[in-house]
N, C-alpha and C positions, 0 to 999 in steps of 0.2 A: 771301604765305606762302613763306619760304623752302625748305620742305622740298620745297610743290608746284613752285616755280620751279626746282629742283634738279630735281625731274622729269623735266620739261619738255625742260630743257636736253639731257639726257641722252640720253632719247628722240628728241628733235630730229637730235641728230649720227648718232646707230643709222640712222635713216632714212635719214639722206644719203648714208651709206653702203655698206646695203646693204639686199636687200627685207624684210627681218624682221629682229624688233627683235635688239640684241644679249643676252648674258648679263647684262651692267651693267645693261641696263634693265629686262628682267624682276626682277634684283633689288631695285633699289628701287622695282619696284610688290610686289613681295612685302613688304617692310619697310613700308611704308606701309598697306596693307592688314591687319598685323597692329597698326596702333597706333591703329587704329580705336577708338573706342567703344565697352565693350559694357560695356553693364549687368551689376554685382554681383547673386550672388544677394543678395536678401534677406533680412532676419534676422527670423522674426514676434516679436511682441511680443506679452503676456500681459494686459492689463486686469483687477484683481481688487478684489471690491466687498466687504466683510465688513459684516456685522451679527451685534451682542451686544445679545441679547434674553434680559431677564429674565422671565421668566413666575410669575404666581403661581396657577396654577389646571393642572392636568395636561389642562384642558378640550380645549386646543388640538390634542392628539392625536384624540380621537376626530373633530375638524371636519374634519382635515386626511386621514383616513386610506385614502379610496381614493385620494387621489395618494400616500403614500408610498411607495418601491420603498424597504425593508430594504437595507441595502451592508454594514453589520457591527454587529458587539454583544461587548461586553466590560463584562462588569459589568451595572451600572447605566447604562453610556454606551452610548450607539448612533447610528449612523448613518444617512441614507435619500437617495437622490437624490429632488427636485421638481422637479418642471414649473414655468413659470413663473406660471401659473392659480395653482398653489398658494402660488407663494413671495405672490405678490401678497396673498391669501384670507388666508395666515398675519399678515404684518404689517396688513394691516389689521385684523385682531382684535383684535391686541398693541397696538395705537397706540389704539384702542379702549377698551381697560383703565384705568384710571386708575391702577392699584396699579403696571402693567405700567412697563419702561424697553427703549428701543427708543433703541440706536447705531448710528452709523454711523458707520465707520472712511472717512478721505480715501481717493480711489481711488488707486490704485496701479498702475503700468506697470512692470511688467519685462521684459526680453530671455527668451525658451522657454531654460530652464535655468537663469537665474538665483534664488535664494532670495527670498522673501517674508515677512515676519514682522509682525504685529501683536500689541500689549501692551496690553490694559486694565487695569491690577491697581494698587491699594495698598500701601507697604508703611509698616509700623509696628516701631516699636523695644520691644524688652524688656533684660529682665535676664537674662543667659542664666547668669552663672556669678559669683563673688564671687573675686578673689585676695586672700586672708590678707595682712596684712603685720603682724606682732610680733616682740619682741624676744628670743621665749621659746616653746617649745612649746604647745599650747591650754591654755588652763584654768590656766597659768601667767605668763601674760606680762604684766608692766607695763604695756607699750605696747600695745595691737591697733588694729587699723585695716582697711579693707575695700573694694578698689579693682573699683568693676563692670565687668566685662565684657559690654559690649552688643551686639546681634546685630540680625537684623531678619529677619521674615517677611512675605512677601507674601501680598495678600489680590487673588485677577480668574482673568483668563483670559489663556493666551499661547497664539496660533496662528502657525505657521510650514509653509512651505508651498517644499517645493524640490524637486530631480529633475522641473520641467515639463518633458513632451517629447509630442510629436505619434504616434498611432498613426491612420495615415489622417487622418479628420478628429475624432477625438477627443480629447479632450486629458485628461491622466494628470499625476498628483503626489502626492508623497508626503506623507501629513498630517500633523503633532503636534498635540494640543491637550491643552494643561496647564490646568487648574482648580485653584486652591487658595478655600478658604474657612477664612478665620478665624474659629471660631467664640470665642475669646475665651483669658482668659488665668487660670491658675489660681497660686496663691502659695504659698507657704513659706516656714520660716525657719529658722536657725540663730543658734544661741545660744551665747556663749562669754564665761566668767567672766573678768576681770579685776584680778590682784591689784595693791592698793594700793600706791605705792611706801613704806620705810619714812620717818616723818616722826616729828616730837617727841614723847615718849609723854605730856606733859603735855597739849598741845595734842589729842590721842587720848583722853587721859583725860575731858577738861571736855568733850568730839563728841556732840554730842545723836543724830548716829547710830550709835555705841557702845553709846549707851543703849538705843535705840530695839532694836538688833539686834546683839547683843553677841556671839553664835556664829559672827557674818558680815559682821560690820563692816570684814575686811579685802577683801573682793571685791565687786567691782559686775560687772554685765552690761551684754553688748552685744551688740547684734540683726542681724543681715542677712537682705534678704529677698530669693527668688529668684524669677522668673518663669517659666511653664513654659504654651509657646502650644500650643492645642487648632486642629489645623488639618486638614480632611479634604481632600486631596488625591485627584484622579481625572485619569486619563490618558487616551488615545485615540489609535493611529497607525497608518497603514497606507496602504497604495497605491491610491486610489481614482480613479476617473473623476471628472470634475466638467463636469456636464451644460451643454452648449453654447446648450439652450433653458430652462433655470431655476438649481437652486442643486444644493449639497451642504447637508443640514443635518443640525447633529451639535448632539443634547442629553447635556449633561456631568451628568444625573439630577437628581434632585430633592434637596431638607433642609426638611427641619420643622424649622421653629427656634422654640423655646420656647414657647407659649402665651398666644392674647387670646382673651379671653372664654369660655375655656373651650375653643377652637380651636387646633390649632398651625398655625403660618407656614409655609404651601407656598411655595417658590420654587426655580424651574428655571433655569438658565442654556443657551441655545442659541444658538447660532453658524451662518449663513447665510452660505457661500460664493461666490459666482458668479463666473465666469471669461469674458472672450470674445478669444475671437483679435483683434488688428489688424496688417494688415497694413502695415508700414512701406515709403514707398516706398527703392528701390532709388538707391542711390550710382552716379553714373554716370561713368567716370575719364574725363579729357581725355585726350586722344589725345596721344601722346609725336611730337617731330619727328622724321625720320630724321634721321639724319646728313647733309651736303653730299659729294657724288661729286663729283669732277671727273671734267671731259669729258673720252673715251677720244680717246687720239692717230691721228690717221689712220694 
């Protein structure tokens, strides 16, 4: 090792010299001893497990409800921390169901502070708007034509999760969770008359739709139709703990959608959080060499 042989050397002549070491040689055990090794703090890491659970029954509140601890309520949406008894008690009901749907988002490791996001959602196209194209004002134009404007709505759930940071041994983050449900799509139309360009009045004359419609045989119509999506959206966000020994669970409320057999379709969407610290080991830097002294001149 050249920087310990530099040492060495150093130290060696001090001695010869005189009974304690010199300045040169305490300095490079001082150099040397600061390019030691030491261990980098740490950075923890976040492990987050998400479950999107569809429920079709409100049953699972009442099974669930002396482990619920309430965290907040807006609306129709609310939130509760779980134990992990519970989170366990809940999906095995939901997996149980046969109606029920029970995801599981890949796990996920991030750095404490880095953002988190997960997407379940659909999205579907419509007709959001119609651009005119004619040669002439409405209800005048020779020419019309009807260029659609399409758009798209999403149909799930989007949860994102960022601001992690440690208070002791707790750990804290800020929520969103977007719900949109499309419940379907409703139509209209507009209508714009078109007049006929002129053409031979003989040929006009012998027009079996002259005959037919003789008040109005210079104009036809044409139709456009718009789409207009019914979609109930519910929000949810706030700074919550997220329980080191179970979950966060946040139900984004219930929709009765339509009716079978005289019944309407109960179905809830709920969202299962869980978080655990890992600790990542620690970066350990190599030791830098001092520099080479030359040996002090007698």
């Amino acid at each position: 090792m050249p920087c310990l042989n530099a040492l060495l050397m150093v130290a060696g002549i001090a001695v010869g010299q005189a009974p304690a070491p010199t300045k040169l040689a305490e300095a490079a055990v001082k150099d040397v001893s600061s390019a030691t090794a030491t261990p980098a703090t740490a950075v923890p890491h976040v492990a987050f497990e998400i479950h999107d659970v569809t429920t079709t029954s409100p049953d699972w509140r009442g099974r669930t409800l002396p482990k619920l601890q309430p965290v907040a309520r807006q609306e129709s949406v609310a939130a509760w921390a779980l134990d992990q008894e519970g989170v366990v008690a809940l999906l095995a009901a939901c997996q149980a169901d046969p109606k029920a749907k029970v995801l599981q988002a890949p796990r996920m490791v991030a750095r404490l502070g880095d953002p988190v996001r997960m997407t379940n959602e659909d999205t579907s196209k419509y007709v959001a708007h119609m651009r005119r194209i004619s040669d002439s004002p409405p209800n005048r134009g020779t020419s019309v034509a009807f260029e659609p404007i399409v758009d798209e709505v999403h149909d799930g759930i989007r949860v994102e999760l960022t601001q992690t940071r440690l208070k002791g041994p707790v750990l804290l983050a800020h929520v969103v969770i977007q719900h949109n449900k499309l419940l379907g799509f409703t139509t209209t139309n507009y209508t714009e008359s078109v007049v006929n360009a002129e053409s031979d009045p003989g040929v006009v004359k012998t027009s079996l739709l002259s005959k037919l419609r003789p008040e109005g045989s210079d104009k036809l119509s044409i139709n456009a139709t718009l789409q207009v999506p019914e979609v109930s959206s519910r929000r949810i966000e706030g700074d919550w703990m997220i329980p080191s020994d179970g979950a966060m669970l946040i139900s984004m409320g219930p929709h009765s959608l339509g009716a079978n057999a005289g019944r309407h379709h109960y179905e809830e969407r709920l969202i299962l959080v869980t978080a655990r610290i890992e600790q990542v080991p620690a970066v350990v830097e190599k030791p830098k060499a001092a520099p080479a002294t030359p040996p002090a001149k007698p």
